[in-house]
N, CA, C and O atoms as a DFTB+ gen file, in Angstrom:
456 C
 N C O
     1  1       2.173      41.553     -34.724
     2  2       1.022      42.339     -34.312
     3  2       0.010      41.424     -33.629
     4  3      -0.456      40.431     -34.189
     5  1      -0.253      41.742     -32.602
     6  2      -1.590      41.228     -31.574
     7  2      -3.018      41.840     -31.682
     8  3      -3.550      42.756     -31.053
     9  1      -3.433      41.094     -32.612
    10  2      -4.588      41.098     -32.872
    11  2      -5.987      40.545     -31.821
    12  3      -7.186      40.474     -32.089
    13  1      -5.352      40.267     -30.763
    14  2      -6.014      39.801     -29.790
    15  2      -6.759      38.481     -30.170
    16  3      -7.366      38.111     -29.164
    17  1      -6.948      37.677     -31.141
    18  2      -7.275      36.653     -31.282
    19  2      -6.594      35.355     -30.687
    20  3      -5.366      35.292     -30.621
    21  1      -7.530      34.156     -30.188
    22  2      -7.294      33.027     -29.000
    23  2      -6.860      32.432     -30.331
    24  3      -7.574      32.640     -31.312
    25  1      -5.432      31.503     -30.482
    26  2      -5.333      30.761     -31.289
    27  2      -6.049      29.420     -30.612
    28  3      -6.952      28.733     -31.090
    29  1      -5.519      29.305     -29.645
    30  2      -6.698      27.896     -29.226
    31  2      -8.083      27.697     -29.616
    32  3      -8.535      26.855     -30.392
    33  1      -8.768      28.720     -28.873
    34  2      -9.782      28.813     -29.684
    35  2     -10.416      28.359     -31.084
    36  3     -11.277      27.555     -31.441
    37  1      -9.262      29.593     -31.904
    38  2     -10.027      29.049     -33.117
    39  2      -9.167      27.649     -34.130
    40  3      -9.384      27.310     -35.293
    41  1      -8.434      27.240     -33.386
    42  2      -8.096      25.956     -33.034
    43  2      -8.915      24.480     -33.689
    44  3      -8.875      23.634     -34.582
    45  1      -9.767      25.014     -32.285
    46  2     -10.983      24.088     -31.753
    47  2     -11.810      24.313     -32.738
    48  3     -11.921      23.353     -33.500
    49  1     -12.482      25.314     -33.020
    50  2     -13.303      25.972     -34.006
    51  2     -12.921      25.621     -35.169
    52  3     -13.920      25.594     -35.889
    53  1     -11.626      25.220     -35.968
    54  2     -11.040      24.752     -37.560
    55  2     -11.497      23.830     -37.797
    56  3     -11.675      23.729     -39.011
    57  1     -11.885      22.849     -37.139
    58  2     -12.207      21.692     -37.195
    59  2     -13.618      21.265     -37.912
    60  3     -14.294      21.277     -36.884
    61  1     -14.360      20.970     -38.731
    62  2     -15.433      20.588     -39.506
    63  2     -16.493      19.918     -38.305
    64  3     -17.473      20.365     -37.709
    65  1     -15.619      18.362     -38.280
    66  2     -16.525      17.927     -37.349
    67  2     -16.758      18.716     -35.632
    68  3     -17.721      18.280     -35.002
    69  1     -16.072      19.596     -35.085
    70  2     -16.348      20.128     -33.954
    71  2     -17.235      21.083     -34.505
    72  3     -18.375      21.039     -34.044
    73  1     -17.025      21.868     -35.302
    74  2     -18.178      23.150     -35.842
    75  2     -19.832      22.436     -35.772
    76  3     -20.934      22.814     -35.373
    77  1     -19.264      21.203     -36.404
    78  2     -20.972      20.578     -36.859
    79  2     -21.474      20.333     -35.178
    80  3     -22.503      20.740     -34.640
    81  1     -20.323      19.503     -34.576
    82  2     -21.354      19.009     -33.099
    83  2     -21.507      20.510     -32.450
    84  3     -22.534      20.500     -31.773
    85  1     -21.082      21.373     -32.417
    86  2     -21.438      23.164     -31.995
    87  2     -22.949      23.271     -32.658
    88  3     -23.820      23.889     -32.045
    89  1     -23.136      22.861     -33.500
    90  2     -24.363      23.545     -34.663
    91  2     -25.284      22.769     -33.735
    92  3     -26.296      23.316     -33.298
    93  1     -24.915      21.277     -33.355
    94  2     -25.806      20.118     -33.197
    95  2     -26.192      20.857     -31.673
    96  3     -27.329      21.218     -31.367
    97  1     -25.287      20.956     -31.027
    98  2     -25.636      21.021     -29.351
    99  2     -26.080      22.236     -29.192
   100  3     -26.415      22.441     -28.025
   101  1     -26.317      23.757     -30.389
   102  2     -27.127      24.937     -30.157
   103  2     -28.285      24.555     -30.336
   104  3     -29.148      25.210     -29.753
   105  1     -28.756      23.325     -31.229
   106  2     -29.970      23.207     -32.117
   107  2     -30.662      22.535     -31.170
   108  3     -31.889      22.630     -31.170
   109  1     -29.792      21.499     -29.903
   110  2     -30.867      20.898     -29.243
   111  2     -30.833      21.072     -28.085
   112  3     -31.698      20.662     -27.310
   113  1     -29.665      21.812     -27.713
   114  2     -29.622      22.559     -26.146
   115  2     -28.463      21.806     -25.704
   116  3     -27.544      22.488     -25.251
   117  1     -28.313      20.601     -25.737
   118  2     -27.236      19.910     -24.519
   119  2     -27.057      18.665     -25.864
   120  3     -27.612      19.031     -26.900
   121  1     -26.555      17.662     -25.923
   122  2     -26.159      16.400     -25.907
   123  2     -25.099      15.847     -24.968
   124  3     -24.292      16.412     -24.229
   125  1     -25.441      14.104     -25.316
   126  2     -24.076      13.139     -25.237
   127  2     -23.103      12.981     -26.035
   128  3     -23.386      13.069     -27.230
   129  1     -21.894      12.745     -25.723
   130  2     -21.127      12.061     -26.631
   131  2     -21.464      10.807     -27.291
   132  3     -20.519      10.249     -27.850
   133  1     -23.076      10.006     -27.373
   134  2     -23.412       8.672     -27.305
   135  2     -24.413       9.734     -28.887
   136  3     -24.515       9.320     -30.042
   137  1     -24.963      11.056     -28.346
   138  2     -26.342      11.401     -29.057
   139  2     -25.421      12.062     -30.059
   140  3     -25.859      11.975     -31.206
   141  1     -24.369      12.642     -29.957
   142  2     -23.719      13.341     -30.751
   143  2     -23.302      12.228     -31.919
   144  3     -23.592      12.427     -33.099
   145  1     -22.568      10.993     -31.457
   146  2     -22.165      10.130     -32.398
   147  2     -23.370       9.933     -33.010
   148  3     -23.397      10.428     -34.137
   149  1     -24.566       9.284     -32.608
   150  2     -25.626       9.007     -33.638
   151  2     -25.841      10.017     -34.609
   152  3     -26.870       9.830     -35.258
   153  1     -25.203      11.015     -34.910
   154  2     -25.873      11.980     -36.037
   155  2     -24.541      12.545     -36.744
   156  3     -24.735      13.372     -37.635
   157  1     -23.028      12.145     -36.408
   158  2     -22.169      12.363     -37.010
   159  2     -21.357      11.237     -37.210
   160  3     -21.127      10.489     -36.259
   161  1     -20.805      10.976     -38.541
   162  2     -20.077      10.249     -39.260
   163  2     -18.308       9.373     -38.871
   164  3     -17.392       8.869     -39.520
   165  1     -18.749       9.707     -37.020
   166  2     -17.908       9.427     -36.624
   167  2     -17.728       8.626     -34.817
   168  3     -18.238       9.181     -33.844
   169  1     -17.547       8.326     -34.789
   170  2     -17.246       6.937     -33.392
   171  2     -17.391       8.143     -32.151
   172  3     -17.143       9.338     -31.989
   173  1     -17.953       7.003     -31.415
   174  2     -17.958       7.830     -30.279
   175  2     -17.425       8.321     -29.410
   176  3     -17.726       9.287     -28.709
   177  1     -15.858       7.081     -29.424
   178  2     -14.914       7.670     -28.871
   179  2     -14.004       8.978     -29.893
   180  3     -13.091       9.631     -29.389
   181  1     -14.415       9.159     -31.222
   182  2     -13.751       9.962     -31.407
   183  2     -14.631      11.809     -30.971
   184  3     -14.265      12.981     -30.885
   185  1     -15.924      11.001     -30.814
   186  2     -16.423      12.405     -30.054
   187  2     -16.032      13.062     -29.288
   188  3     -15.740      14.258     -29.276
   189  1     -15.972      11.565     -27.912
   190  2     -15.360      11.955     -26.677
   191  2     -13.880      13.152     -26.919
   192  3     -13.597      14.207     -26.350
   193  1     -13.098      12.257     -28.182
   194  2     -12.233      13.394     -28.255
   195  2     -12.223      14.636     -28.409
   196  3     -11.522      15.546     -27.966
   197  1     -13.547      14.539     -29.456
   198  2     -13.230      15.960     -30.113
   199  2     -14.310      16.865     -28.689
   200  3     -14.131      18.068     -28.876
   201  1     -15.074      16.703     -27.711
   202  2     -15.354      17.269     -27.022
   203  2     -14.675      18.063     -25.762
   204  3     -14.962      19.050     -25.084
   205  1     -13.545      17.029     -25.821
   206  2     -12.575      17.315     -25.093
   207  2     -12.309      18.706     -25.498
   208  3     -12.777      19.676     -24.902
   209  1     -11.384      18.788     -26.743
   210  2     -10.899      19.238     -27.140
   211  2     -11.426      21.360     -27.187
   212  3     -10.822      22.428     -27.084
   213  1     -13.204      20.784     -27.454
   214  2     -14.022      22.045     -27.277
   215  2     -14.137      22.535     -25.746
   216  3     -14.412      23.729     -25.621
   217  1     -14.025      22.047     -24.972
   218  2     -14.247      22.161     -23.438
   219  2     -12.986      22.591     -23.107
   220  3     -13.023      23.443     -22.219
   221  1     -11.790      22.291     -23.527
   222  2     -10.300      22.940     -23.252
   223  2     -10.509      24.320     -23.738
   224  3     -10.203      25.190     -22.922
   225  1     -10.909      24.673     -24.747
   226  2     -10.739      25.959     -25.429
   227  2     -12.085      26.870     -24.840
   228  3     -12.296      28.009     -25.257
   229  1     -12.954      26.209     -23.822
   230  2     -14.324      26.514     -23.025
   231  2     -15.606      26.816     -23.545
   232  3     -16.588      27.219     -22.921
   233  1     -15.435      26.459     -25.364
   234  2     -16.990      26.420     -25.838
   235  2     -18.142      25.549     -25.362
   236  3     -19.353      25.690     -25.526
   237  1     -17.233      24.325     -24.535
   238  2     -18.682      23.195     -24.264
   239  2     -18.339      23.240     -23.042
   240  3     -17.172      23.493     -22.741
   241  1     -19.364      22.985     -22.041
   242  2     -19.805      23.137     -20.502
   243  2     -20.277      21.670     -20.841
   244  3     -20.827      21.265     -21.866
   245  1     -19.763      20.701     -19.227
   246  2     -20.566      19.493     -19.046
   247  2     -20.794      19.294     -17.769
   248  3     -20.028      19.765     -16.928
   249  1     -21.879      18.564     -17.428
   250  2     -22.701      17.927     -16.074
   251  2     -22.644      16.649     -16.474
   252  3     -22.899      16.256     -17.613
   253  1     -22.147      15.666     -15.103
   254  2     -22.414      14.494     -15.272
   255  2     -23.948      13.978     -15.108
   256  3     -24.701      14.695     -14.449
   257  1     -24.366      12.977     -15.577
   258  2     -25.484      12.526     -16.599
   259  2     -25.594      11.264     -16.224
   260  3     -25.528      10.436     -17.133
   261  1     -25.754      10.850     -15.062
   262  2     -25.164       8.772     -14.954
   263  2     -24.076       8.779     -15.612
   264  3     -23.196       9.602     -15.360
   265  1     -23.941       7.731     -16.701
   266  2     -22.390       7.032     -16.667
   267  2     -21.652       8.156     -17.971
   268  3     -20.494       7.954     -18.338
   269  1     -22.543       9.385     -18.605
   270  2     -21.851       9.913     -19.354
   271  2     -21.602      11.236     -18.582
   272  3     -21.345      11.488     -17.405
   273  1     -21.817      12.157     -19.960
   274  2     -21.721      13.740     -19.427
   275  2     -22.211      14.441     -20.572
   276  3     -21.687      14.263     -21.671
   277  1     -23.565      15.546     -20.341
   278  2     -24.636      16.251     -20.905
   279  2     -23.043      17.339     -21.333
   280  3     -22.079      17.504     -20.586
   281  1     -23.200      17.821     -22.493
   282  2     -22.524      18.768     -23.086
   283  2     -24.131      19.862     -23.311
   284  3     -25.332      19.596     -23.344
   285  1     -23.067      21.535     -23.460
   286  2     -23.863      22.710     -24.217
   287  2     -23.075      23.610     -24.426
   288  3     -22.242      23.704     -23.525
   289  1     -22.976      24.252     -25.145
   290  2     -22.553      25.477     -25.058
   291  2     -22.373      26.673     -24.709
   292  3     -23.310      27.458     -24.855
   293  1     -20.934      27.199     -24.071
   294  2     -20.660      28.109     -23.695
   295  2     -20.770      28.980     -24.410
   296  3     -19.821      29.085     -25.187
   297  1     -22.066      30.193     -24.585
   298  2     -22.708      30.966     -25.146
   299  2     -22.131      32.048     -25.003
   300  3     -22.378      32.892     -25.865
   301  1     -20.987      32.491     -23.678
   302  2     -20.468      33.722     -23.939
   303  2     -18.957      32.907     -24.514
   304  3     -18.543      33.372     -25.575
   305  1     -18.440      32.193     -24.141
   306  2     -17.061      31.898     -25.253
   307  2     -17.538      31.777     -26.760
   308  3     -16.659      32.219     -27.501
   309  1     -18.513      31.373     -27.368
   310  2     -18.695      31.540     -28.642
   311  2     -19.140      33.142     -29.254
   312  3     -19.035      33.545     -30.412
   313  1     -19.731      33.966     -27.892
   314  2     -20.207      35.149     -28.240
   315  2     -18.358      35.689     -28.353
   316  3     -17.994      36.314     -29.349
   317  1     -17.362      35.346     -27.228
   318  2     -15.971      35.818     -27.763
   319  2     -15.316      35.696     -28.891
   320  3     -14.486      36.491     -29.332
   321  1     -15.873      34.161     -29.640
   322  2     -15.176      33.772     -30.759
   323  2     -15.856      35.005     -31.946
   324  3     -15.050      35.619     -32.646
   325  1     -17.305      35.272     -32.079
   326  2     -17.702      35.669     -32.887
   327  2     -17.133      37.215     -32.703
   328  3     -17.320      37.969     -33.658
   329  1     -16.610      37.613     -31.809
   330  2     -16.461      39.042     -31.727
   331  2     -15.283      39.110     -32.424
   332  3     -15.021      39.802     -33.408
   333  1     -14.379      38.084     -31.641
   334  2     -12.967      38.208     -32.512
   335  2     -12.464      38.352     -34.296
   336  3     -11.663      39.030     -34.939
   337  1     -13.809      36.916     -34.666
   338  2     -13.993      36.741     -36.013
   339  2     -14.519      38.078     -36.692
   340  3     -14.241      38.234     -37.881
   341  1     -15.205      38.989     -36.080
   342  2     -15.376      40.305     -37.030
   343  2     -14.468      40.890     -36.302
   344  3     -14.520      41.877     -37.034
   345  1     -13.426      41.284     -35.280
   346  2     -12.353      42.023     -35.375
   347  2     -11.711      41.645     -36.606
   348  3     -11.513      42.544     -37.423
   349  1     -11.208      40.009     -36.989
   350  2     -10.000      39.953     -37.643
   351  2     -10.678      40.208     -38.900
   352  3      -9.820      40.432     -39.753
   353  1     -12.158      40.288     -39.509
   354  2     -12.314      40.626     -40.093
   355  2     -12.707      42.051     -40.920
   356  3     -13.088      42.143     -42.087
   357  1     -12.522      42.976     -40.076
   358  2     -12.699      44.369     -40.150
   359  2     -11.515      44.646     -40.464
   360  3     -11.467      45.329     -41.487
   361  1     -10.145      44.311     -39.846
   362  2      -8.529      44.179     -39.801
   363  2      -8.464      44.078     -41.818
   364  3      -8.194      44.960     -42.633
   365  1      -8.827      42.673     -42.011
   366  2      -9.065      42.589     -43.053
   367  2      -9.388      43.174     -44.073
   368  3      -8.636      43.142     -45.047
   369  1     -10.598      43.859     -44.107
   370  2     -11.044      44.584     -44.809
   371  2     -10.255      45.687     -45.300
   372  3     -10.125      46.170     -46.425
   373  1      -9.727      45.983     -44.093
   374  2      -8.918      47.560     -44.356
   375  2      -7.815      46.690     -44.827
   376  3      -8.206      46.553     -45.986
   377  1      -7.132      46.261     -44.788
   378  2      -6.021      45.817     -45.608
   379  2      -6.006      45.268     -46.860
   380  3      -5.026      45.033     -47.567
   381  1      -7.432      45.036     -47.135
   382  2      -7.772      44.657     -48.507
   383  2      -7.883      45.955     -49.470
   384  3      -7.505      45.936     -50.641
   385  1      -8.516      47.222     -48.752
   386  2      -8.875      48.689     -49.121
   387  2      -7.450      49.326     -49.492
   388  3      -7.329      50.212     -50.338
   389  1      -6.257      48.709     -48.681
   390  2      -4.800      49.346     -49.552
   391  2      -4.351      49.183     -50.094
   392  3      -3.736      50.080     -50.669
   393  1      -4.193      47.636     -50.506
   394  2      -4.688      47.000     -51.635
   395  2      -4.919      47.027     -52.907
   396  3      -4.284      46.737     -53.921
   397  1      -6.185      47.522     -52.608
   398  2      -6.923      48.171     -53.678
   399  2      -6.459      49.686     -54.154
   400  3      -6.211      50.048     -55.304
   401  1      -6.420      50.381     -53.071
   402  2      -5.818      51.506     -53.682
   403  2      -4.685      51.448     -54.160
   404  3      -4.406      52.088     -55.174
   405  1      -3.846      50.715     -53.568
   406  2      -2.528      50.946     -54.517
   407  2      -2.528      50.177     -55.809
   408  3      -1.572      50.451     -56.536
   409  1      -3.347      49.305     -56.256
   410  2      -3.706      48.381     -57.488
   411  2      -3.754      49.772     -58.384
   412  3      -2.920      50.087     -59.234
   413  1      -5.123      50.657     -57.931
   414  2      -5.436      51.382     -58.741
   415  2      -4.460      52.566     -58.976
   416  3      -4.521      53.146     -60.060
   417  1      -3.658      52.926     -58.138
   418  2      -2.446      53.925     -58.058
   419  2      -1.855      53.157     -59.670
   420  3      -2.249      53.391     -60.813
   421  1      -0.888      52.286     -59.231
   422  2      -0.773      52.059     -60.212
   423  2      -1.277      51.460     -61.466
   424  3      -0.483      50.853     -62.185
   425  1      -2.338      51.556     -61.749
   426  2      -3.167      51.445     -63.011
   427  2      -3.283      52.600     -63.972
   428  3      -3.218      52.743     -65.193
   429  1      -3.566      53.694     -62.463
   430  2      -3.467      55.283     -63.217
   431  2      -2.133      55.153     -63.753
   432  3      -2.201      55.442     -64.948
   433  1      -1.020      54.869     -63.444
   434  2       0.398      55.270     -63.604
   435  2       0.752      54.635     -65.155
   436  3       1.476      55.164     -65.999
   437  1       0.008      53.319     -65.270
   438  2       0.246      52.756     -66.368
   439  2      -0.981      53.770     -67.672
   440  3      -0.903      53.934     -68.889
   441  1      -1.675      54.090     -66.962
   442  2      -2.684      54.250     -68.478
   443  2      -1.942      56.271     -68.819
   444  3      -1.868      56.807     -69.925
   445  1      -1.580      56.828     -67.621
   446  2      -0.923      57.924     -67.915
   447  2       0.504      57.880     -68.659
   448  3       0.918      58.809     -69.353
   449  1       1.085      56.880     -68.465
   450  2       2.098      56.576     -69.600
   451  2       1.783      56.392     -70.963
   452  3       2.682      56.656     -71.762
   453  1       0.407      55.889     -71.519
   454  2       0.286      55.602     -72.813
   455  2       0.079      56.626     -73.599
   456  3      -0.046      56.459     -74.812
């Protein structure tokens, strides 16, 4: 079943440290891969990676900057991610609701036996 969800996407999005530099680059509009490392627990070349990685899946937009490149966020690809995330979670829901009803189906079935 096609649920229409980007596995790439949320891919990119599984990731801890990419979520956090997302949080970082809404909170201040743009960063570097130089400004991003100063505030996460991790090298700068592994930024560079993990920015990559967000810009493949098209959450981060960059302009070169002199010798780096200004990152921000792609505000309608994250507005896609969030749409998807309450599709699959509405999906959810209802499949949790049959679930439930059939839990309770048979609950009746057991307490009408006693």
């Amino acid at each position: 079943m096609n649920t229409g969800v980007d596995d790439g996407l949320w891919s990119a999005i599984g990731d801890p440290t990419r979520r956090r530099m997302i949080d970082l680059l809404l909170a201040e509009g743009q960063g570097t891969a130089t400004t991003l490392s100063a505030r996460l627990p991790v090298t700068r070349q592994a930024v560079t990676k993990h920015l990559t990685v967000l810009d493949r899946a098209g959450l981060v937009r960059s302009t070169a900057a002199g010798r780096e490149r200004r990152y921000h966020v792609d505000e309608a690809q994250l507005a896609r991610a969030a749409a998807q995330l309450q599709s699959v979670g509405a999906l959810w829901d209802a499949r949790l609701q049959r679930v439930k009803k059939i839990a309770e189906a048979i609950q009746r079935a057991k307490n009408e036996k006693k």
